[in-house]
RODO-2510 file (C-alpha; in nm, 4 decimals, decimal comma):
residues 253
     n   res          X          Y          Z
     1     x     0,0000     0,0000     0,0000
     2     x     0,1581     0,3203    -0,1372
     3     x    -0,1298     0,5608     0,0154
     4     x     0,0130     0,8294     0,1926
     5     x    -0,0867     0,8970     0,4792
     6     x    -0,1390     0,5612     0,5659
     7     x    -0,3468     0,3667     0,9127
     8     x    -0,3772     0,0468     0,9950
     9     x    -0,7000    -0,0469     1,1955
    10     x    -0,7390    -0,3913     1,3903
    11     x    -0,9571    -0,6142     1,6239
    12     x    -0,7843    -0,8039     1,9263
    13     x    -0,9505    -1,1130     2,0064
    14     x    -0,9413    -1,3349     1,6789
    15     x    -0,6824    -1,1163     1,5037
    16     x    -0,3683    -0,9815     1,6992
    17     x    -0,4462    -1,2382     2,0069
    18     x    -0,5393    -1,6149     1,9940
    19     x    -0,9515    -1,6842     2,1213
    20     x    -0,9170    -1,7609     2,4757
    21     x    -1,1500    -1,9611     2,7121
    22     x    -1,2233    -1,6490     2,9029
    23     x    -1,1670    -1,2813     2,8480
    24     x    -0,8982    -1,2137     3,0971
    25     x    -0,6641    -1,4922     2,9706
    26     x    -0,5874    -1,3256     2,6007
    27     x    -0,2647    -1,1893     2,5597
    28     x    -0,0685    -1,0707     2,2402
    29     x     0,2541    -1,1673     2,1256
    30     x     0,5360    -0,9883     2,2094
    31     x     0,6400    -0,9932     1,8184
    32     x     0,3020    -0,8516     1,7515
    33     x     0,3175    -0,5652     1,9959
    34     x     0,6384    -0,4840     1,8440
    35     x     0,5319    -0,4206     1,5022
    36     x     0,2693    -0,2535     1,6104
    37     x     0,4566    -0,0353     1,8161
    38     x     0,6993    -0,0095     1,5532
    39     x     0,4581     0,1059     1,3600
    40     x     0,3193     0,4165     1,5773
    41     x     0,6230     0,5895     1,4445
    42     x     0,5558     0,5275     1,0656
    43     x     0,2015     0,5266     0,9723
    44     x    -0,0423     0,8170     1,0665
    45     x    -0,2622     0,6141     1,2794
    46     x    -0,2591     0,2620     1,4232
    47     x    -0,5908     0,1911     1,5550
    48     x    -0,7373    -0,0906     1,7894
    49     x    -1,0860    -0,1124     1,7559
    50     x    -1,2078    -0,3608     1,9137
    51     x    -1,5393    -0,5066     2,0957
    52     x    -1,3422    -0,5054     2,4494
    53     x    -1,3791    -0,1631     2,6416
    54     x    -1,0793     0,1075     2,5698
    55     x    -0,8656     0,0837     2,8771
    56     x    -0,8747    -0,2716     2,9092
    57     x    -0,7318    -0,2956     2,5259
    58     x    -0,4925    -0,0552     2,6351
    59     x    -0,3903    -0,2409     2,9392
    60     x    -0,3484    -0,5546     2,6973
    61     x    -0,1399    -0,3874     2,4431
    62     x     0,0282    -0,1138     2,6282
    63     x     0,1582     0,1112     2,3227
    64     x     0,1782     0,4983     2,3408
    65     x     0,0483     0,6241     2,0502
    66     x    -0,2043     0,3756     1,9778
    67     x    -0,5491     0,5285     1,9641
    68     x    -0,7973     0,2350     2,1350
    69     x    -1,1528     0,2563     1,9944
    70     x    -1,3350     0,0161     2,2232
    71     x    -1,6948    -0,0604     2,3077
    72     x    -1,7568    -0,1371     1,8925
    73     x    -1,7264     0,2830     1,8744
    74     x    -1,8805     0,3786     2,1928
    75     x    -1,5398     0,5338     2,3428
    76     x    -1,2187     0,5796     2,3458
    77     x    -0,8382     0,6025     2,4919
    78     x    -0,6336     0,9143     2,3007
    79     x    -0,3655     1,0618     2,5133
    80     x    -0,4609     0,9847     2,8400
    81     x    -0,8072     1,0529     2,8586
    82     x    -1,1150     0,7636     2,7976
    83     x    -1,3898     0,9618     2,6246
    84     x    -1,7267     0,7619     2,6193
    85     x    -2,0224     0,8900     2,3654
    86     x    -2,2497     1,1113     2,5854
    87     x    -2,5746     0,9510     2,4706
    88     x    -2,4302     0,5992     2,5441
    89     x    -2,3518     0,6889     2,8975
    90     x    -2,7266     0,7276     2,9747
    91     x    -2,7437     0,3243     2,8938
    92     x    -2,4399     0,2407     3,1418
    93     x    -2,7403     0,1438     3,4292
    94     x    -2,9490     0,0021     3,2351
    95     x    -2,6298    -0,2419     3,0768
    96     x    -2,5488    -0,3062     3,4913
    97     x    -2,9401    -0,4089     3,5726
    98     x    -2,9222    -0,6025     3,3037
    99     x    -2,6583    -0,8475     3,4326
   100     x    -2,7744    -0,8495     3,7574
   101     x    -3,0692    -1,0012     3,6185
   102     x    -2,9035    -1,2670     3,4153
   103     x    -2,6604    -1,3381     3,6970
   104     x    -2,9897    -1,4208     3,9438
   105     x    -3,1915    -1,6021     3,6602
   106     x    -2,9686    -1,7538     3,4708
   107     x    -2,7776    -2,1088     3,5773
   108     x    -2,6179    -2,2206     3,2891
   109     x    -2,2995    -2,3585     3,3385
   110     x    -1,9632    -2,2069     3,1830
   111     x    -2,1314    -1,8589     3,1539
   112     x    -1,9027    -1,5669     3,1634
   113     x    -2,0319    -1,2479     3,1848
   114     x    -1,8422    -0,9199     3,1566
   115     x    -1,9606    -0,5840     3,2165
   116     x    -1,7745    -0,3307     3,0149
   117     x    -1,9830     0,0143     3,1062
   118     x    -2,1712     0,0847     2,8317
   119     x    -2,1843    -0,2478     2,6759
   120     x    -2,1922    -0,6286     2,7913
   121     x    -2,0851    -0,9443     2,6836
   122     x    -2,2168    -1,2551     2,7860
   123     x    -1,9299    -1,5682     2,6719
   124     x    -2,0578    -1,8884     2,6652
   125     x    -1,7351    -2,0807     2,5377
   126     x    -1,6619    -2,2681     2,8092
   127     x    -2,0137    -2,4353     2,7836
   128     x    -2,0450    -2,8051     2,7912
   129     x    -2,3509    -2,7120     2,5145
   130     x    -2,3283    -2,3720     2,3392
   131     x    -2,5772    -2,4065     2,1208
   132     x    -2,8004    -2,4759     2,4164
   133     x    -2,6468    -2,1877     2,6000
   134     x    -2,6935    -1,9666     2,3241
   135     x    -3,0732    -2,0694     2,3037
   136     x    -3,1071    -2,0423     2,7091
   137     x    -2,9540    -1,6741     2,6909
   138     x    -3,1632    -1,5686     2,4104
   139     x    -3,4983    -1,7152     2,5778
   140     x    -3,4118    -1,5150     2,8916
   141     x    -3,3018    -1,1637     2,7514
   142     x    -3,6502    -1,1961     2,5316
   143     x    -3,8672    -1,1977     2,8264
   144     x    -3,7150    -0,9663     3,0845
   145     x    -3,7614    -0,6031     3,0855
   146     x    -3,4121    -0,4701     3,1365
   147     x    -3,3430    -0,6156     2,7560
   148     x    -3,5721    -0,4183     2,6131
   149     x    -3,4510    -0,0841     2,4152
   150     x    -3,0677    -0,2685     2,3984
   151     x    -2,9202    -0,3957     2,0739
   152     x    -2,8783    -0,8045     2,1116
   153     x    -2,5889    -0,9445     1,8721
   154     x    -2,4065    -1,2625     1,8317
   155     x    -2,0251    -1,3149     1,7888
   156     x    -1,8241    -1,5815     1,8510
   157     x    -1,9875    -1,8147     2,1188
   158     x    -2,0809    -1,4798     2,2855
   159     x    -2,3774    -1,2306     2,3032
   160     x    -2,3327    -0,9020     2,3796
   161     x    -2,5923    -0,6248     2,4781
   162     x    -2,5480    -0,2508     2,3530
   163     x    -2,6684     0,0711     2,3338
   164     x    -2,9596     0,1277     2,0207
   165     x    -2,7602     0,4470     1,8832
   166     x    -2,6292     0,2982     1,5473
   167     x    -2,2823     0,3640     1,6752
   168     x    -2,0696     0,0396     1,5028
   169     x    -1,7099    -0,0316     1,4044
   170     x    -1,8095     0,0650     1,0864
   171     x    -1,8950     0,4216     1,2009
   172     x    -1,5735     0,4382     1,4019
   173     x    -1,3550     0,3511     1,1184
   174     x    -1,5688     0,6290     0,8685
   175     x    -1,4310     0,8680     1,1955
   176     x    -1,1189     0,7830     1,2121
   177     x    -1,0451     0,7570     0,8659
   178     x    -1,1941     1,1564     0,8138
   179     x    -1,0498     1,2556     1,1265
   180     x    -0,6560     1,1102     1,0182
   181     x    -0,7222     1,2043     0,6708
   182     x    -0,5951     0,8535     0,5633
   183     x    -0,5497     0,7749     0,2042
   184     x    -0,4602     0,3557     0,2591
   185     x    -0,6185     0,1912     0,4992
   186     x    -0,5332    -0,1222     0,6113
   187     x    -0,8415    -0,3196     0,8498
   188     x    -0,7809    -0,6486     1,0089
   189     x    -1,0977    -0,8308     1,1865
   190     x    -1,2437    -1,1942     1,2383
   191     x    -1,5958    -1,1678     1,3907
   192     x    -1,9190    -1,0439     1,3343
   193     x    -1,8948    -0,6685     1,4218
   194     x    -1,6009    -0,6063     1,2121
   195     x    -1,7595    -0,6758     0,8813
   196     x    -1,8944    -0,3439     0,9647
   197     x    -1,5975    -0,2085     0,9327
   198     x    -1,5303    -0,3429     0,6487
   199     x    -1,8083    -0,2154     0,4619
   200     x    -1,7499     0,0897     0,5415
   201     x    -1,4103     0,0738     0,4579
   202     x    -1,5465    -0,0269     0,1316
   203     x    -1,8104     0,2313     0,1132
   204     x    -1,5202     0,4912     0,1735
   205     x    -1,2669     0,3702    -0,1297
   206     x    -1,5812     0,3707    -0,3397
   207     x    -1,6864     0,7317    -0,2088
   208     x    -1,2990     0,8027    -0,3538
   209     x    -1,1644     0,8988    -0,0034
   210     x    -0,9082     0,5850     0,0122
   211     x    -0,7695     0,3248    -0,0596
   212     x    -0,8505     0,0292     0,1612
   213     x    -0,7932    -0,3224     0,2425
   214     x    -0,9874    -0,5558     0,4734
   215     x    -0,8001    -0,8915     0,5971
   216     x    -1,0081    -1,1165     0,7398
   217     x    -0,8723    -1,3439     1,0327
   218     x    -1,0181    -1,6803     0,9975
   219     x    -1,0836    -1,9637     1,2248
   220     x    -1,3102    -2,1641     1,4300
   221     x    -1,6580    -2,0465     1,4104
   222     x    -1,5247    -1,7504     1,1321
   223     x    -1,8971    -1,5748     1,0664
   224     x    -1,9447    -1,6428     0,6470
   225     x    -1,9719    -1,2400     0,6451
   226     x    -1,6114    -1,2139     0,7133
   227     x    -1,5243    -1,4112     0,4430
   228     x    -1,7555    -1,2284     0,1936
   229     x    -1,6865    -0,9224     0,2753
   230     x    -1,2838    -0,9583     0,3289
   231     x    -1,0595    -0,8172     0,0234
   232     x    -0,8243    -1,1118     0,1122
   233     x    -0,7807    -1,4005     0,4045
   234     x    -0,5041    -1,4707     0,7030
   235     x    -0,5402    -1,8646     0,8101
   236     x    -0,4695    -1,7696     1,1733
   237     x    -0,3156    -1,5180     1,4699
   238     x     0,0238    -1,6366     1,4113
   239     x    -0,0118    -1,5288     1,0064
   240     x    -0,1488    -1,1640     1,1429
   241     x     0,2073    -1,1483     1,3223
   242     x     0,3749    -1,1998     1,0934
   243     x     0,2180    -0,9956     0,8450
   244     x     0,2525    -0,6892     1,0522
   245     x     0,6040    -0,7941     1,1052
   246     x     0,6757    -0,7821     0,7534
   247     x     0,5138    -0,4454     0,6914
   248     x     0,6963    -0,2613     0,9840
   249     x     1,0411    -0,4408     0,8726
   250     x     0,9415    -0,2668     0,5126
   251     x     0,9086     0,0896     0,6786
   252     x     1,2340     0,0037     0,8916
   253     x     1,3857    -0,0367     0,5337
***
């Protein structure tokens, strides 16, 4: 990619960092932060946007200059200060009463659920039966009252409960990409929310405002949107690392 100025935007879990059994075990490679961070000092933006909220991805990846889009748009980290949209904020209780709900109704075994502020994410991987899990969590959000007036998505063995305000990876990346004034774009994702972002990465190259790329991560339980909407594939984490390896060796010359 010869755009100039250039960003690269990516997803965590699925892309830079192996699919763990629960949240808190992910971790990315120490070759794969140092691209990235190699990176900072080359491109005009490197980006994590990612379904995880901002200061946890930051706490993960631990790069200055990395701008962390988390919450699928809903906030950000940018030089020390986590800015959350206003009108999401006004969900944050409603997102909290929610869980307690679950968390009282709900015994399913090998449930994880994580409350991330304005959004929440409800794992099921560790399961003994996910499809049944997924059916028991669906049943139970449809008949109580604190799921009603939230947005109810699936990912990958997980549902997650967010704010109705049409605020989506895809958005973010439109905002970041104006905001950077990026002419290549380079967008790396595996799941369900980030073909989002890829259509809107695609939206933007056909609006004329860049040039962009989306790599799709695949792997176990890969959504079949990734793969149509994805410019081109990555078999796995380990091929993302060294991908972004190669492209921060090329800027190193």
């Amino acid at each position: 990619m010869d755009k100039s100025p250039a960003g690269l935007i990516t997803d965590i879990d699925g892309t830079i960092a192996l699919i763990t059994s629960t949240p808190d075990e992910t971790s990315i490679s120490s070759l794969c932060r140092d691209s990235l961070k190699a990176l900072t000092s080359n491109m005009a933006l490197v980006a994590v946007l990612t379904g995880r909220g901002s200061l946890k991805a930051r706490d993960m990846l631990d790069i200055d200059g990395v701008v962390y889009v988390g919450n699928h748009g809903l906030e950000r980290w940018l030089d020390c200060k986590l800015e959350v949209k206003e009108e999401a904020q006004e969900y944050a209780q409603a997102i909290h009463d929610l869980l307690d709900r679950l968390r009282r109704e709900m015994d399913v075994p090998g449930l994880v659920m994580e409350d991330k502020g304005v959004s929440a994410s409800i794992h099921y991987r560790l399961s003994p039966e996910p499809s049944m899990a997924r059916e028991a969590i669906m049943d139970t959000l449809g008949h109580i009252p604190e799921a009603n007036g939230l947005l109810i998505t699936d990912g990958k063995l997980v549902v997650e409960a967010r704010p109705p305000l049409g605020i989506t990876k895809g958005t973010a990346l439109r905002q970041l990409v104006m905001e950077y004034g990026l002419k290549g774009v380079l967008c790396l994702g595996d799941d369900v929310t980030d073909v989002d972002a890829f259509k809107a990465l695609h939206d933007l190259t056909a609006e004329g405002f860049c040039d962009g790329l989306a790599v799709g991560i695949l792997g176990q339980n890969t959504p079949s949107d990734i793969e149509k909407e994805a410019d081109l594939f990555l078999e796995s984490v380990t091929e993302t690392e060294e991908l972004l390896h190669m492209i921060a060796e090329t800027y190193r010359g």
